[in-house]
C-alpha positions as CSV (number, residue, x, y, z in Angstrom):
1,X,219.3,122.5,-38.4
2,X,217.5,124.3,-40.9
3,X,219.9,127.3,-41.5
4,X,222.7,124.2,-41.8
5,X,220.5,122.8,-44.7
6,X,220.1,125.8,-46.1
7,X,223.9,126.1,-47.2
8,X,225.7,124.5,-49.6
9,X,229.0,122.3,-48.8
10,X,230.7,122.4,-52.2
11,X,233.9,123.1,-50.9
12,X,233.5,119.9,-48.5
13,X,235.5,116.7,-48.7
14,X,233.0,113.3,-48.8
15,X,234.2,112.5,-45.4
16,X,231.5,115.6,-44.0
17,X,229.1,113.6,-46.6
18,X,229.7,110.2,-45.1
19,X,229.2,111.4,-41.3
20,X,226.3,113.3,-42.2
21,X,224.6,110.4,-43.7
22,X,225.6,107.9,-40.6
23,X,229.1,106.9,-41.6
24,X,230.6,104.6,-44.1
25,X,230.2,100.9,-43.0
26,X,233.3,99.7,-42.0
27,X,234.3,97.1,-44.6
28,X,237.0,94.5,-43.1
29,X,240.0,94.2,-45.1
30,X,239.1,90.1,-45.8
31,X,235.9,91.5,-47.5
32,X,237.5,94.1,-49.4
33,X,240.4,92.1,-51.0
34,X,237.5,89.7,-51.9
35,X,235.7,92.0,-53.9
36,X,239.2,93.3,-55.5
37,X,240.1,90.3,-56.3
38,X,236.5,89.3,-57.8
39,X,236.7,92.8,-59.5
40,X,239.7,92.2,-61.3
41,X,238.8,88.8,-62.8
42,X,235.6,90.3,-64.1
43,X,237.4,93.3,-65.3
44,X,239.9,91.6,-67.2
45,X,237.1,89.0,-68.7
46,X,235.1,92.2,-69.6
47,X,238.0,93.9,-71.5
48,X,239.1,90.8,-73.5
49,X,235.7,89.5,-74.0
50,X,234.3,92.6,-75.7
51,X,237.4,94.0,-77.2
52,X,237.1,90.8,-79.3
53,X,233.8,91.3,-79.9
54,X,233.9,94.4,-81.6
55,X,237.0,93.7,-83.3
56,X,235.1,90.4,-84.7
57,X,232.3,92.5,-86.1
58,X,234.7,95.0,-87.9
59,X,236.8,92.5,-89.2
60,X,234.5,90.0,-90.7
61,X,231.9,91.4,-93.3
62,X,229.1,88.7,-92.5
63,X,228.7,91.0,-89.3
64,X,227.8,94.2,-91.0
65,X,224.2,94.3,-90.1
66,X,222.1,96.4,-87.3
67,X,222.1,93.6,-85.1
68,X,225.7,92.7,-85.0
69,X,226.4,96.5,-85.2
70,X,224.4,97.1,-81.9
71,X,226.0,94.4,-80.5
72,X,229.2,96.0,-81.0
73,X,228.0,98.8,-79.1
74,X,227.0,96.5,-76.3
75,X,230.3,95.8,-76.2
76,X,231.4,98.8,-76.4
77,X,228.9,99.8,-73.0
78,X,230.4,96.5,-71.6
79,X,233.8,97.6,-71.9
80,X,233.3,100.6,-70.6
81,X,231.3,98.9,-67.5
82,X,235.5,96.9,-67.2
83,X,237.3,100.5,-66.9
84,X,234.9,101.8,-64.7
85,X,234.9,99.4,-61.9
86,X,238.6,99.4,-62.3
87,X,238.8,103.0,-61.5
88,X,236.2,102.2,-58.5
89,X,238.9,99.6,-57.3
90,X,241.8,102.2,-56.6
91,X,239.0,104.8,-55.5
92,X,237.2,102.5,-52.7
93,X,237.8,101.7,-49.0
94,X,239.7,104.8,-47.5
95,X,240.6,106.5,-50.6
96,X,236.4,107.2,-50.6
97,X,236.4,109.9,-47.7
98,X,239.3,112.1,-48.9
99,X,237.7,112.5,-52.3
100,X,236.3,115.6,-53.4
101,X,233.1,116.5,-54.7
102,X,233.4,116.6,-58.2
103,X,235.9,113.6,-58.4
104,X,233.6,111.8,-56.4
105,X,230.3,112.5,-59.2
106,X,233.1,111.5,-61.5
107,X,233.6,108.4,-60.2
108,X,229.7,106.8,-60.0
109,X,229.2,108.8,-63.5
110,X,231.7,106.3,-64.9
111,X,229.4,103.6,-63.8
112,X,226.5,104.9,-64.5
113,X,227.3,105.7,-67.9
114,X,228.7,102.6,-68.6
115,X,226.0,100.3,-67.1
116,X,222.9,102.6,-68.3
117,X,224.1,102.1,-71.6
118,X,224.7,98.3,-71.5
119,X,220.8,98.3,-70.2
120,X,219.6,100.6,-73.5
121,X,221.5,98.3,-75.5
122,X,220.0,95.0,-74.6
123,X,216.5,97.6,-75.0
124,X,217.7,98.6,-78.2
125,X,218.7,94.9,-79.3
126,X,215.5,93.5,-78.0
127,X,213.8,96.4,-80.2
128,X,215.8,95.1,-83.2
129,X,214.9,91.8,-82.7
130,X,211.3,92.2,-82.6
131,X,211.4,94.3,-86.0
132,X,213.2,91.5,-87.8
133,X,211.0,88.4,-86.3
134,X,207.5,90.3,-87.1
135,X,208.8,90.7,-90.4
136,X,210.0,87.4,-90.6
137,X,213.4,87.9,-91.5
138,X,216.9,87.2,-90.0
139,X,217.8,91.0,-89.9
140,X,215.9,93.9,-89.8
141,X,215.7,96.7,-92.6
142,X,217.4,99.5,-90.5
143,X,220.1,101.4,-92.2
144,X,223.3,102.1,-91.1
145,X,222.2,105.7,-91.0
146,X,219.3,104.9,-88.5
147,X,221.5,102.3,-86.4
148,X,224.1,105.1,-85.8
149,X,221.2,107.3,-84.7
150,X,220.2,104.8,-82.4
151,X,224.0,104.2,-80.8
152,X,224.2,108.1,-80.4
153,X,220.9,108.0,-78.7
154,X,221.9,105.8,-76.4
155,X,224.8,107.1,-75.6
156,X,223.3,110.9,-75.1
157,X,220.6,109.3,-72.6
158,X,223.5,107.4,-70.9
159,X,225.7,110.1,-70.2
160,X,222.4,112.4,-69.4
161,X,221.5,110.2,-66.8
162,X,224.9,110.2,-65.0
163,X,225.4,113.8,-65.4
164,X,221.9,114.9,-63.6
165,X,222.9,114.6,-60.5
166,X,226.3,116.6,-61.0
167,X,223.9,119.0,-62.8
168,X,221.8,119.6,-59.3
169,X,219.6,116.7,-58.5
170,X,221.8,116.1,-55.6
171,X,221.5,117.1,-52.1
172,X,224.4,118.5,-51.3
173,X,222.3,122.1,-50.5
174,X,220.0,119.8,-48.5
175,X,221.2,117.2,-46.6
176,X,218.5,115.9,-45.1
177,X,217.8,114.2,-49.0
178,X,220.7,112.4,-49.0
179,X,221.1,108.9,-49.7
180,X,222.9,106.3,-47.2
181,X,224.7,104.3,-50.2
182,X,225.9,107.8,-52.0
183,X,225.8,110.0,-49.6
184,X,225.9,113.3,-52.0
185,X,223.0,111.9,-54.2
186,X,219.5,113.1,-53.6
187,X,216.6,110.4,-52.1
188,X,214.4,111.2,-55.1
189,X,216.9,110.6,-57.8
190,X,217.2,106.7,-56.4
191,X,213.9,106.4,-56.6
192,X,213.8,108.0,-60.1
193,X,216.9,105.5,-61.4
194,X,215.2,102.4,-59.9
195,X,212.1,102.3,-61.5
196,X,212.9,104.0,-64.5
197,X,215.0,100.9,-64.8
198,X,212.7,98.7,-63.8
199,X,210.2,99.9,-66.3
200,X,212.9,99.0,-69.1
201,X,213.6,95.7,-67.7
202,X,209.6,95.2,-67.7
203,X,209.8,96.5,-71.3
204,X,212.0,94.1,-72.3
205,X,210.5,90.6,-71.1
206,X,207.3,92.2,-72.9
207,X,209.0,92.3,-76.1
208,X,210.7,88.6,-76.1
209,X,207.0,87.3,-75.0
210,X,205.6,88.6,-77.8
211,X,208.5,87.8,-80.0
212,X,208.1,84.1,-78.8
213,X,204.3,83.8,-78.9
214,X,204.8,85.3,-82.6
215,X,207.2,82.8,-83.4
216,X,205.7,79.6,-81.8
217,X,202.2,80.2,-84.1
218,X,203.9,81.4,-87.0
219,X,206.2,78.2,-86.7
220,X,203.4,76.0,-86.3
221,X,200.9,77.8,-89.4
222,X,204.3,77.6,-91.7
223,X,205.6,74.0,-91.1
224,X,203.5,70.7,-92.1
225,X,206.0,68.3,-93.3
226,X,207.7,65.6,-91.5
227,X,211.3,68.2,-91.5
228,X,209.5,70.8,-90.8
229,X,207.5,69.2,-87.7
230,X,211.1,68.8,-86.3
231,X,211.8,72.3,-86.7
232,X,208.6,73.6,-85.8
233,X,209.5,72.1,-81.8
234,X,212.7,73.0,-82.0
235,X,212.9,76.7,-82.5
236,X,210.8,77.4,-79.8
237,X,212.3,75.3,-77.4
238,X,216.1,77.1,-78.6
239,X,213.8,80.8,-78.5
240,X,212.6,80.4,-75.0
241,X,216.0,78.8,-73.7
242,X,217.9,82.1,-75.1
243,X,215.1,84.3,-73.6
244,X,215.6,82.5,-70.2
245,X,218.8,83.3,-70.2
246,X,219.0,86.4,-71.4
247,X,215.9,87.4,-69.1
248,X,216.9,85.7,-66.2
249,X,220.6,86.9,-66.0
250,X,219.6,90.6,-66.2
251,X,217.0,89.3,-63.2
252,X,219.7,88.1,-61.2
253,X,222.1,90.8,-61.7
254,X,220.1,94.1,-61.8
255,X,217.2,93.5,-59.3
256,X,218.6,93.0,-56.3
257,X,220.7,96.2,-57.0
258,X,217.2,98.4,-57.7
259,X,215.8,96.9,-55.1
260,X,218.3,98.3,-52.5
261,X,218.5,101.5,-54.1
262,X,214.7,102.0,-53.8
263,X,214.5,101.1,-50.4
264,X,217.4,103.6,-49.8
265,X,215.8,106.1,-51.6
266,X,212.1,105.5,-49.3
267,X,214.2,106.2,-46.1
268,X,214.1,102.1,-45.2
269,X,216.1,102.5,-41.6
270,X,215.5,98.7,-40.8
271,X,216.8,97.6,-44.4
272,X,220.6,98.0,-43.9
273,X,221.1,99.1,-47.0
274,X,224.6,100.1,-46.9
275,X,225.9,96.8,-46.1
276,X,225.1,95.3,-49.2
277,X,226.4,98.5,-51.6
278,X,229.4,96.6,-52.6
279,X,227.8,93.0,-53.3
280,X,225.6,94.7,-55.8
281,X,227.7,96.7,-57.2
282,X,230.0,93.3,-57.9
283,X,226.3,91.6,-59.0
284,X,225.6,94.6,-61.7
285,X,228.9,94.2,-63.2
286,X,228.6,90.8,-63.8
287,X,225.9,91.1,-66.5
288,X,228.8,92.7,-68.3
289,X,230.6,89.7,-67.9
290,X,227.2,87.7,-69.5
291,X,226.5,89.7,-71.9
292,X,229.0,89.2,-74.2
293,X,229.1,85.3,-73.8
294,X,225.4,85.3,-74.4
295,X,224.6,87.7,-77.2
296,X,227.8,86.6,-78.9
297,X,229.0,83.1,-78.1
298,X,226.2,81.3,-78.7
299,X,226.6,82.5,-82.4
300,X,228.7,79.9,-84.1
301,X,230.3,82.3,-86.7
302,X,230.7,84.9,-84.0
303,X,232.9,82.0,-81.8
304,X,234.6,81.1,-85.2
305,X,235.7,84.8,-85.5
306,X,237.0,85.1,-81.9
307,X,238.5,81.9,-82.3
308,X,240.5,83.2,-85.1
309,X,241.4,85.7,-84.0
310,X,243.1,85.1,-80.9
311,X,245.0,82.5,-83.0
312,X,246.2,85.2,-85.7
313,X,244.8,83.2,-88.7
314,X,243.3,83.9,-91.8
315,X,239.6,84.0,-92.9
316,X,239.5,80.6,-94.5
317,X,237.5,78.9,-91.4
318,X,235.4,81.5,-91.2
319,X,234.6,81.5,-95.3
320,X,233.6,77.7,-95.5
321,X,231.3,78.3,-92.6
322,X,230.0,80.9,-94.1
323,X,229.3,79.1,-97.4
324,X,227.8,76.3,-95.1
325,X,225.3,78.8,-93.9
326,X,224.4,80.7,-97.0
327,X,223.2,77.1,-98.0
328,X,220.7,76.7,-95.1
329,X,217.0,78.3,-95.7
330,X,216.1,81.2,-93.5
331,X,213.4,79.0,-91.6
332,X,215.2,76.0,-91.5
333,X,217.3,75.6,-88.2
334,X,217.8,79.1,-87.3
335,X,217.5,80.7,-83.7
336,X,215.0,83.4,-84.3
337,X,215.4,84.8,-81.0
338,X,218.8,86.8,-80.1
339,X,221.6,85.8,-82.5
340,X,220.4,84.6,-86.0
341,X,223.2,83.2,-88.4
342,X,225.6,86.3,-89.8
343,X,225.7,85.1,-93.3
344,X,221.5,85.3,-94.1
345,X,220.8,88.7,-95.9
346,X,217.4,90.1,-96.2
């Protein structure tokens, strides 16, 4: 047993992988054209959705600012996350056991690219946010030299990440560290993915605590009028609503998913861990299909644009709105939170 771990199988298909780790769990064919079929819909929704996204943010001017470049590269991550899980699709079921080795890195690097940098995104956003608020402006004073640093760092991290185990964290020397739900991924490198994740994740609800605990007192020191009293209740109410949702989607989409990995990667034989890859795969990319409805939807000139767009007409909607909101004070009836009104400037 020990000699056998001491050799290397790179010339092996992942059919040797998947015996080795206990066998792939049979998937019936009811199951798997559900998940094809949920795939697709989310795939094609992610593709449209942040294709216009981006293309709203380089066609309209009001959107050249960090936060709506970042989200652009959200986008960007999201639409990447849509390609990915549509090469999964044709790569799945029994296509998996005659892959080869480095195809088969290939194929989880996709997702792991894509999905690592839709989670530094929303980090980086969040960062963005909290800049702007404790400075008390709609956006922050980052240059476009210092948000294209940013994008390239998350990028390089991304593609880092996914590349490790390719680059020897694996286990494909030692297969007594592999992992049940990738069966040529090493034990330790779950465990390493999961929490480092989960760390960001923790990150992140600390920052849009703060940003709303800054904002309710600063609300209430600011605003003593009658108009202002209005305001004063209803931007945290609209903050914490955004947070909610923002918070809670990643909560329902990415924990379950680290969850199971960590148990995999602990050795949890009485957790069934393999039965539940494909659900969480599907639950992960769904917080592509969120993201671009909540960080960009819920912006009124940002719907305007789409809206436009898919109708092929010109800008004149979206310059009366923007006059509109060049009229409105910065503190006035603004979401502070995620997605503050395109046409303030700092």
């Amino acid at each position: 047993m020990a000699q056998e771990n001491a050799t290397c199988h790179y010339n092996e298909t992942m059919e040797f992988f998947y015996n080795k780790s206990g066998g792939r769990v049979p998937v019936g064919d009811q199951m798997l054209t559900l998940v094809k079929v949920v795939g697709s819909i989310f795939c094609v929704f992610i593709l449209v959705a942040n294709c216009m996204v981006i293309a709203a943010v380089i066609t309209n001017k009001k959107f050249h600012y960090p936060f709506y470049y970042l989200l652009a590269n959200l986008a960007a991550s999201d639409f990447l996350a849509g390609i990915a899980y549509v090469y999964l699709m044709f790569n799945t079921g029994d296509v998996s056991p005659t892959l080869s080795i480095n195809e088969y890195f290939f194929r989880q690097g996709l997702l792991d690219v894509s999905l690592s940098a839709s989670l530094a995104n929303l980090l980086v956003i969040a960062l963005e946010r909290y800049i702007s608020i404790m400075n008390w402006k709609v956006h922050s004073n980052l240059n476009k030299r210092r948000v294209t640093l940013l994008i390239v760092l998350v990028w390089s991290i991304s593609i880092l990440m996914a590349m490790v185990p390719s680059l020897g964290w694996n286990c494909i020397c030692n297969l007594d560290r592999c992992s049940s739900m990738a069966p040529i991924f090493s034990k330790s490198y779950l465990i390493f993915w999961s929490v480092s994740n989960s760390i960001i994740f923790v990150t992140m609800v600390g920052i849009y605590i703060r940003i709303y605990t800054y904002v309710k007192r600063k609300t209430t020191m600011l605003m003593s009028n009658t108009s202002s009293s209005i305001n004063r209740r209803r931007t945290p109410i609209k903050l914490i609503k955004t947070v909610m949702v923002v918070l809670g989607a990643f909560l329902i989409c990415w924990t379950p998913g680290l969850v199971v990995m960590f148990l995999d990667g602990v050795n949890c034989a009485q957790c069934k861990v393999k039965k539940l890859k494909s659900l969480m795969l599907l639950m992960a990319v769904a917080n592509s299909v969120m993201n671009p409805c909540i960080y960009s939807y819920k912006d009124e000139e940002m719907w305007t644009t789409i809206k436009n767009l898919m109708r092929c007409n010109g800008t004149g909607t979206r310059r009366q709105r923007s006059m509109l909101a060049n009229a409105r004070p910065l503190n006035s009836d603004q979401d502070t939170g995620t997605s503050p009104p395109a046409s303030e400037e700092t």
